[in-house]
C-alpha positions as CSV (number, residue, x, y, z in Angstrom):
1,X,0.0,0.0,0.0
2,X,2.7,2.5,0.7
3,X,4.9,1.5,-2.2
4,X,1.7,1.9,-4.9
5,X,0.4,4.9,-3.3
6,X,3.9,6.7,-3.6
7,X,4.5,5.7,-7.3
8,X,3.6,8.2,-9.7
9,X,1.9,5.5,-12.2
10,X,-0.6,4.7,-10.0
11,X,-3.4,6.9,-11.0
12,X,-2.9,6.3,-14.5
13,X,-3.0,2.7,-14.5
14,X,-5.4,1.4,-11.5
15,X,-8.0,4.6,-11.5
16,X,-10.0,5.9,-13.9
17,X,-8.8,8.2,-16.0
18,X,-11.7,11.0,-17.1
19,X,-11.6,12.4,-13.6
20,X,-8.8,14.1,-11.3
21,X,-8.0,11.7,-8.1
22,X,-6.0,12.7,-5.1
23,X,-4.4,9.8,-3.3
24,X,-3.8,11.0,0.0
25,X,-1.6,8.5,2.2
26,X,-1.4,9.3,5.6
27,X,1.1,6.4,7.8
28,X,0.4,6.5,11.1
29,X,3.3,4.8,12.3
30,X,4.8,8.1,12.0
31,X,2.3,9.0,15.1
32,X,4.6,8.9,18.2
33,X,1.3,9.8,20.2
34,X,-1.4,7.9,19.2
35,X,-3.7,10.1,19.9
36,X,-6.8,11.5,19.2
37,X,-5.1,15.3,18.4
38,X,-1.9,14.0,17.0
39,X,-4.2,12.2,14.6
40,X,-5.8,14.5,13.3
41,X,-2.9,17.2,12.7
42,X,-0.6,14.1,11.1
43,X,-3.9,14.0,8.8
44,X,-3.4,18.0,7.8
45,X,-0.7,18.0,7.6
46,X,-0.8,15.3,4.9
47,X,-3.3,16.8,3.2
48,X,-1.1,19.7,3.0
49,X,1.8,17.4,1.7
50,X,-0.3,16.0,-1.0
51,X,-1.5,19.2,-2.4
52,X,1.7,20.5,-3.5
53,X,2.2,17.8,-6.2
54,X,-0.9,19.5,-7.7
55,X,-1.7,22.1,-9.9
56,X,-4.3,24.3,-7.5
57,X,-3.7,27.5,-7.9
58,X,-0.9,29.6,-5.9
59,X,-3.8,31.4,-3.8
60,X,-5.2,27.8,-2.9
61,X,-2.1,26.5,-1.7
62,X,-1.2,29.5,0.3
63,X,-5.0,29.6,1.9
64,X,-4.4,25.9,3.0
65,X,-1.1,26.8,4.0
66,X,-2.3,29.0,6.1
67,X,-5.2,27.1,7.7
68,X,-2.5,24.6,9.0
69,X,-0.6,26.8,10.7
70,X,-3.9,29.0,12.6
71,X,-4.5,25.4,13.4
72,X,-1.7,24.3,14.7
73,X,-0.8,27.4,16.4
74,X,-4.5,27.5,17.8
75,X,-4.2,23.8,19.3
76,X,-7.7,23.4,19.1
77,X,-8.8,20.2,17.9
78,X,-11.8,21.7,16.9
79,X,-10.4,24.1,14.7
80,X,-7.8,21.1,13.6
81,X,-11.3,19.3,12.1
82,X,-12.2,22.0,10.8
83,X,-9.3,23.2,8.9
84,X,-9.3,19.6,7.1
85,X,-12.8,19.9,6.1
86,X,-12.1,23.8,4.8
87,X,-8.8,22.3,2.9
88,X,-10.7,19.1,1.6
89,X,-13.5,21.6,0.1
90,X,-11.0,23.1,-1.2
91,X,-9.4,20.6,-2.9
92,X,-13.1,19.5,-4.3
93,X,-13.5,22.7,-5.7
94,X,-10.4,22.5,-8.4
95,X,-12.1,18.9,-9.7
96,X,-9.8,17.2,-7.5
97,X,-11.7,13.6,-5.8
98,X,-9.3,13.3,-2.8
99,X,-9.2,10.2,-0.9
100,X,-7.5,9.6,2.7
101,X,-5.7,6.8,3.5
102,X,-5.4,5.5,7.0
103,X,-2.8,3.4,6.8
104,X,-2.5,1.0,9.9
105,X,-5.7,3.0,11.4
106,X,-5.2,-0.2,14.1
107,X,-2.9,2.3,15.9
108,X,-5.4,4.2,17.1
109,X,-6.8,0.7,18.5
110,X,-7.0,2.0,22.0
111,X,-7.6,5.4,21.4
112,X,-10.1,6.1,19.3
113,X,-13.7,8.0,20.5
114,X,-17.0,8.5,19.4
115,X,-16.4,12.1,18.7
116,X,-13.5,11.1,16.3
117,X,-15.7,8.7,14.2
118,X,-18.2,11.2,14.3
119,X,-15.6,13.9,12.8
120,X,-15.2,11.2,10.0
121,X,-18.6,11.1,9.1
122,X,-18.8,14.4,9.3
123,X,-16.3,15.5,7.4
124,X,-17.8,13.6,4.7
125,X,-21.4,14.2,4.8
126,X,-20.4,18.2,4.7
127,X,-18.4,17.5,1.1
128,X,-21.6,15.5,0.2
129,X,-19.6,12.3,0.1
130,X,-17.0,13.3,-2.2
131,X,-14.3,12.8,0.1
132,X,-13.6,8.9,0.3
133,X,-11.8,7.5,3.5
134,X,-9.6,4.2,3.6
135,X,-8.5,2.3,6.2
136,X,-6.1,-0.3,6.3
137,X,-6.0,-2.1,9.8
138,X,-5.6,-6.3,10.3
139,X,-9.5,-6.5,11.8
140,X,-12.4,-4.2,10.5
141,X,-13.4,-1.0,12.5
142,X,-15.9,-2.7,14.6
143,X,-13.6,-5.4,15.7
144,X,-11.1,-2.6,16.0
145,X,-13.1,-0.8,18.3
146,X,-16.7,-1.9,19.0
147,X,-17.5,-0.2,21.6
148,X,-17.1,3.6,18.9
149,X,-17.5,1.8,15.2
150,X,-20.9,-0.1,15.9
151,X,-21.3,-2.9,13.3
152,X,-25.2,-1.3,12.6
153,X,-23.7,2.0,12.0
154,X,-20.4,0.8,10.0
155,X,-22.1,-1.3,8.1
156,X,-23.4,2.2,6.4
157,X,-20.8,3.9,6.2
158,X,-18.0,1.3,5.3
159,X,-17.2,-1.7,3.1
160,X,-14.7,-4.1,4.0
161,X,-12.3,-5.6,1.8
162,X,-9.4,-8.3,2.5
163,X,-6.4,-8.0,1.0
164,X,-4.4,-10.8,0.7
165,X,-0.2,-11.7,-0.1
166,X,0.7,-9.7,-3.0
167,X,0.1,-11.1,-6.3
168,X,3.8,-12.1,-7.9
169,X,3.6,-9.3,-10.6
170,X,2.9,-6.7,-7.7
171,X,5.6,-8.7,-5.5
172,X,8.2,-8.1,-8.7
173,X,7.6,-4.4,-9.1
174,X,8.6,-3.4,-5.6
175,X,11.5,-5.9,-5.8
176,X,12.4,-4.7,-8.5
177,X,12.2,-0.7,-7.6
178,X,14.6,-1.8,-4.2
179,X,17.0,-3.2,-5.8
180,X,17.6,-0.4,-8.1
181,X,17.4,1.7,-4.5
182,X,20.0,-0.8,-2.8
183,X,21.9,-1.2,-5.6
184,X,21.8,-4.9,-5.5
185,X,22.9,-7.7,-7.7
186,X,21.0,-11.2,-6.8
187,X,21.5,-14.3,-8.9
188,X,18.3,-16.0,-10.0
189,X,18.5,-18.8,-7.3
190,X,18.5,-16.6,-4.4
191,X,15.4,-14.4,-6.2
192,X,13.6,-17.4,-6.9
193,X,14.2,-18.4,-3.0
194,X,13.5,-14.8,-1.5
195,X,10.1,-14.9,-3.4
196,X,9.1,-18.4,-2.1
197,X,9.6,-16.8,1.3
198,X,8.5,-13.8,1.4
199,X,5.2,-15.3,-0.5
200,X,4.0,-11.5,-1.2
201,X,4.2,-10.2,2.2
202,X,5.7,-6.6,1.2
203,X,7.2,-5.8,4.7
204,X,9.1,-9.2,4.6
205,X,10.4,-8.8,1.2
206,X,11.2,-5.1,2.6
207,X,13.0,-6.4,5.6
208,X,15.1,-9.3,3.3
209,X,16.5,-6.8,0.7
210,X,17.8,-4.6,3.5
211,X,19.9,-7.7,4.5
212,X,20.7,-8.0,1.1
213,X,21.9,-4.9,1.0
214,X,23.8,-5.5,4.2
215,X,25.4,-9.0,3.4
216,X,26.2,-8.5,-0.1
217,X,27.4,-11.5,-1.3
218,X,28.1,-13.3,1.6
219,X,25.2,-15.2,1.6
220,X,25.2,-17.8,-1.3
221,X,22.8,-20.3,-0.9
222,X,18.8,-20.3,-0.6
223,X,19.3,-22.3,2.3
224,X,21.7,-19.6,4.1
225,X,19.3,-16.9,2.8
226,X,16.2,-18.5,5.0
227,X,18.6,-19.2,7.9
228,X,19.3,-15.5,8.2
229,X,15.6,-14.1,7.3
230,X,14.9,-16.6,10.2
231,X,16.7,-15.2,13.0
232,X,16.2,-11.8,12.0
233,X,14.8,-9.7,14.5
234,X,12.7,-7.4,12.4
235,X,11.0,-10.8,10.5
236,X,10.3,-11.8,13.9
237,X,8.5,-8.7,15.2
238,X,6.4,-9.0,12.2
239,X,5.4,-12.2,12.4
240,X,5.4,-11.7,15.9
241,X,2.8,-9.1,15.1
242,X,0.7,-10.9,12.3
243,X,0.4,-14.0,15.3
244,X,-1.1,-11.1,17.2
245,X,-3.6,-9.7,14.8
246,X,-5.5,-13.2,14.9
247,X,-8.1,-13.8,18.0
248,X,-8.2,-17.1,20.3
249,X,-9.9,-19.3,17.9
250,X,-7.9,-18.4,15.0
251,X,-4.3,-19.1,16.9
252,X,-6.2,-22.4,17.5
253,X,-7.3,-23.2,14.3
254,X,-3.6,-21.9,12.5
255,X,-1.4,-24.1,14.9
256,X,-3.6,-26.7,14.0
257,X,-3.1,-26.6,10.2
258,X,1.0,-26.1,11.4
259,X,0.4,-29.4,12.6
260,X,-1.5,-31.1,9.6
261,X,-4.4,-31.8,11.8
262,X,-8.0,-32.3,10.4
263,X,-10.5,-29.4,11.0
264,X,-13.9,-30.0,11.0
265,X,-16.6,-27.4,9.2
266,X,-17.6,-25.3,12.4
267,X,-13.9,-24.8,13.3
268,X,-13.0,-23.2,9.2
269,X,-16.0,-21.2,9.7
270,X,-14.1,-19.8,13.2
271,X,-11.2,-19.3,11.5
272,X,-12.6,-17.9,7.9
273,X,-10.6,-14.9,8.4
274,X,-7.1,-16.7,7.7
275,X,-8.4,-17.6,4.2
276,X,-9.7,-14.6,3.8
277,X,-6.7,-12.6,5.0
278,X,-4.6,-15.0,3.0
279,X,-2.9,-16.8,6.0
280,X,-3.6,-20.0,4.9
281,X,-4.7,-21.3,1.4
282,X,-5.8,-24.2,-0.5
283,X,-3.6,-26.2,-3.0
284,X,-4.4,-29.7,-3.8
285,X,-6.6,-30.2,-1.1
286,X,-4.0,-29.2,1.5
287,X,-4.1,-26.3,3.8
288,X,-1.0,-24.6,3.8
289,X,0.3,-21.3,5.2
290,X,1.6,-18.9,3.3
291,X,5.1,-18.0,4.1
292,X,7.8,-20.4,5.1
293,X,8.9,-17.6,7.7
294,X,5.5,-17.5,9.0
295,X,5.7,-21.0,9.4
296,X,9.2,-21.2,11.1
297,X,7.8,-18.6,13.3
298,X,4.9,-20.5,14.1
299,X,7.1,-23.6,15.3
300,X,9.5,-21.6,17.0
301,X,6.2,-20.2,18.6
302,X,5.3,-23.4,19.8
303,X,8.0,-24.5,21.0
304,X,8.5,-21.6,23.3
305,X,4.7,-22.1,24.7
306,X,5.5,-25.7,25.3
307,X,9.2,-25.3,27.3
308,X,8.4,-22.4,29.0
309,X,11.3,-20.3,27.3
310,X,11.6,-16.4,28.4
311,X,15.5,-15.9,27.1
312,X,15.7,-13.0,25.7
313,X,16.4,-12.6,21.7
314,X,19.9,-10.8,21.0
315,X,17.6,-7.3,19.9
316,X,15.9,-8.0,23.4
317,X,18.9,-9.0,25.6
318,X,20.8,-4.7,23.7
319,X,17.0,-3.5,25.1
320,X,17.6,-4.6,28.2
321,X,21.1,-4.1,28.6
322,X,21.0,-0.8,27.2
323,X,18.0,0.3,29.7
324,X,19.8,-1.7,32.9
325,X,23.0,0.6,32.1
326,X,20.7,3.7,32.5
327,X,18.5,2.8,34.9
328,X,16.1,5.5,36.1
329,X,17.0,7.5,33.2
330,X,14.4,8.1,30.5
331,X,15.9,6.5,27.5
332,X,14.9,8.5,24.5
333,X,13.6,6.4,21.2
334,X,16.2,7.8,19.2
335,X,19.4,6.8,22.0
336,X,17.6,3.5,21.8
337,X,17.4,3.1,18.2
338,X,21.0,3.8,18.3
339,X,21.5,1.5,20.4
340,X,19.2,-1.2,19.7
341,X,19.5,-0.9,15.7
342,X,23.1,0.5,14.8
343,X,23.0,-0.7,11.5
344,X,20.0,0.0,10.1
345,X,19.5,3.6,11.8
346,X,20.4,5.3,8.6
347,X,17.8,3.4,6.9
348,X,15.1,4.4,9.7
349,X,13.4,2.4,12.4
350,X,9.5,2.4,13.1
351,X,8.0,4.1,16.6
352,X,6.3,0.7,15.9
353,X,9.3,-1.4,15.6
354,X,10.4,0.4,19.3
355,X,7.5,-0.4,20.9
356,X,7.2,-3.9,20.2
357,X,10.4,-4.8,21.4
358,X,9.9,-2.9,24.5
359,X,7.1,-4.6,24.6
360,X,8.3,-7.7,24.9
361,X,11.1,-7.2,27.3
362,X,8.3,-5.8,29.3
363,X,6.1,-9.6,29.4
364,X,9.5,-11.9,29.2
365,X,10.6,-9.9,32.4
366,X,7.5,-10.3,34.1
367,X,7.2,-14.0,33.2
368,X,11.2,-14.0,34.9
369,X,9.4,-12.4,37.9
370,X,12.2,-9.8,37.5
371,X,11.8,-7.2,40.1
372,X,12.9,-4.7,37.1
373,X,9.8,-2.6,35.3
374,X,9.7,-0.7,32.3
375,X,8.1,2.9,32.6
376,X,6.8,4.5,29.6
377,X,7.8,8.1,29.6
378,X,4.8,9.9,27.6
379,X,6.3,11.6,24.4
380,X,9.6,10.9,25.0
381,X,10.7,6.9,25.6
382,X,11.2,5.0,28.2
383,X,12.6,4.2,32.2
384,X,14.1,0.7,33.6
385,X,13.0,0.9,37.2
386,X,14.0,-1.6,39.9
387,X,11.3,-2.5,42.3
């Protein structure tokens, strides 16, 4: 999603073509607050971002220019709503059809209110619908959030869509496009066996060419290559996080199919979002899953759950240590990254990818029945306390 909506071919070769579209992507793993303000000026300023790729007049651009910074400058969320309603009617009125995309809208899992569902609606009942709104999140909004995106009143308003892996063609583009960006020469065997295991998961085939990029040719074997994808930390973390996405039944259901056990009728019908989420498919009468990392994952998984293991991972154990040697200290994300990631800090590391691993240090040291705790620090990181 964040590859296609950055490419300039986009428009002209998956929307139609007799009217003006405005992609508008808006990532919120660059929210470090995810929060119901931050939210929405990440979402001006977006807007704001978008608009100067466009031909709106001079006077346009400067008006919206200067709504974002009133807004900001105000730090009134009211006025913040408003200001993206002004700058969207705006937009509509140069025969531009803008559409917002939320990507990973699951952020805002734990945060997200009536009143900021109702500004959606809002927003988009006052253009007379011809603002759209995408959101990309691993469950649907009512799932997300039941208790603000009723299933009666979504149901309305939204229509959900799974997307699956990537389709190979899509898969080849982006690899493709990295490698130029890399500058990466890989022989056919190690492409063929980087495409088996990614199996058109983007942020996997994301994470392997970085480690590409990194090894060079000292990896020479498909064999070596899913040794090393394997016992990367970042793979982990997101199949740590896919394992996550799925409820109780689900994990059931999954590790069974891991295990080439039968499943009976009522327990697919549980499960129906794997196949629908792309998961799990079905090739000659044979469940499989879909990536061989998600696979190893899942075993390694399992073996954990059965023996009881809380060692920490070598990404885990620099955490830790890193925190221990500055204990009561806020650690900053940025002295952590640099800590934590040396050598892919140049290429950038996720709030997201920070927070997961704190994460879990946090459960592993609590099922250690460590007396050391790790404080979040609002805005600004994190605190190794011992109690």
């Amino acid at each position: 999603m964040r590859f296609f909506l950055n490419h300039e071919k986009i428009i002209p070769t998956y929307v139609e073509k007799d009217k003006n579209h405005l992609l508008i992507p808006i990532d919120l793993f660059d929210l470090v607050e995810t929060e119901v303000y931050p939210f929405w000026v990440l979402t001006l300023k977006r807007i704001l971002d978008a608009i100067t790729k466009t031909n709106l007049p001079q006077k346009d651009k400067k008006y919206i220019e200067r709504l974002f910074m009133d807004s900001i400058q105000s730090k009134e969320l009211l006025l913040v709503v408003d200001s993206i309603r002004l700058t969207l009617d705006k937009i509509i009125q140069n025969s531009y059809l803008p559409t917002l995309f939320f990507i990973r809208f699951d952020r805002m899992k734990n945060s997200a209110t009536p009143e900021l569902y109702a500004n959606i609606r809002g927003i988009g009942e006052s253009l007379h619908n011809q603002t759209s709104f995408v959101f990309t999140s691993f469950r649907s909004l009512d799932e997300l959030s039941p208790a603000v995106f009723k299933k009666s009143s979504v149901a309305a308003f939204a229509h959900n869509m799974y997307l699956p892996p990537a389709e190979k063609t899509d898969t080849k583009i982006i690899f493709e496009e990295d490698k130029k960006r890399y500058n990466l020469e890989i022989s056919p065997d190690l492409e063929k066996a980087l495409f088996e295991l990614v199996d058109g998961y983007v942020r996997y085939l994301e994470l392997a060419l970085i480690i590409l990029s990194e090894k060079g040719s000292k990896i020479s074997s498909p064999d070596e290559l899913f040794e090393i994808l394997t016992q990367d930390e970042g793979i982990i973390l997101q199949s740590e996080e896919l394992w996550e996405t799925l409820n109780k039944d689900e994990q059931e259901v999954l590790v069974r199919i891991l295990n080439a056990e039968k499943l009976s009728e009522e327990e697919k019908d549980k499960a129906k979002y794997l196949w629908e989420a792309g998961f799990v498919f079905e090739d000659r009468n044979q469940t499989k899953i879909f990536s061989p990392l998600f696979e190893n994952f899942l075993k390694s998984h399992q073996n954990t759950q059965t023996n009881g293991i809380v060692d920490f991972t070598h990404k885990e154990n620099l955490l830790f240590e890193f925190l221990k040697t500055n204990i009561g200290q806020v650690c900053e994300r940025d002295s952590i990254i640099e800590s934590v990631w040396p050598e892919e800090e140049d290429l950038g590391v996720t709030d997201w990818a920070v927070d997961r691993l704190v994460s879990r240090v946090r459960n592993k040291l609590k099922k250690q029945k460590s007396h050391f705790e790790i404080q979040t620090i609002k805005t600004r990181g994190y605190k190794l306390t011992n109690s």
